[in-house]
C-alpha positions in Angstrom: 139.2 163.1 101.1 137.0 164.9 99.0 138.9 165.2 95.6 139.2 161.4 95.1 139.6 160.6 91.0 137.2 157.4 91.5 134.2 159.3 93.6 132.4 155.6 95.1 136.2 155.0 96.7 136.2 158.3 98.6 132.7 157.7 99.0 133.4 154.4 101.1 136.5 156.5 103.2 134.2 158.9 104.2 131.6 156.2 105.3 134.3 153.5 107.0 133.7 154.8 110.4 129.8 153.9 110.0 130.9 150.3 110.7 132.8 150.8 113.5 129.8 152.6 115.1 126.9 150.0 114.1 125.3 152.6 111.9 126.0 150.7 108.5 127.1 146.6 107.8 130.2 145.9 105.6 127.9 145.9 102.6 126.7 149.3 103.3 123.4 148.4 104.2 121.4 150.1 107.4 122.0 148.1 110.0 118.3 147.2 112.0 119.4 149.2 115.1 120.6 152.7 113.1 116.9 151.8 111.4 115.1 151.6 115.0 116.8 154.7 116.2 116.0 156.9 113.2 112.6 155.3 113.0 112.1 156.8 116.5 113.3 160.1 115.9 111.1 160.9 113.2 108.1 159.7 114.9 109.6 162.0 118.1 109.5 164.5 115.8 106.5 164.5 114.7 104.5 164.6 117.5 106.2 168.1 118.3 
């Protein structure tokens, strides 16, 4: 991975395990609970 000729295709290699982990949906769109969580750590953040 890394040196792919067509860069979107290694692109969606690297990012295949997103899916399995909820982050992402199988269009490759944020899914609302990976949008909650990083919602909340940037307001956590903030209020250092």
């Amino acid at each position: 991975m890394g040196d792919a000729p067509n860069k979107s295709k290694d692109a969606q290699e690297k990012t295949s395990g997103f899916v399995d982990i909820g982050l992402i949906d199988d269009e490759r769109k944020l899914t609302s609970e990976a949008s909650d969580s990083i919602s909340d750590m940037l307001i956590e953040s903030t209020a250092l």
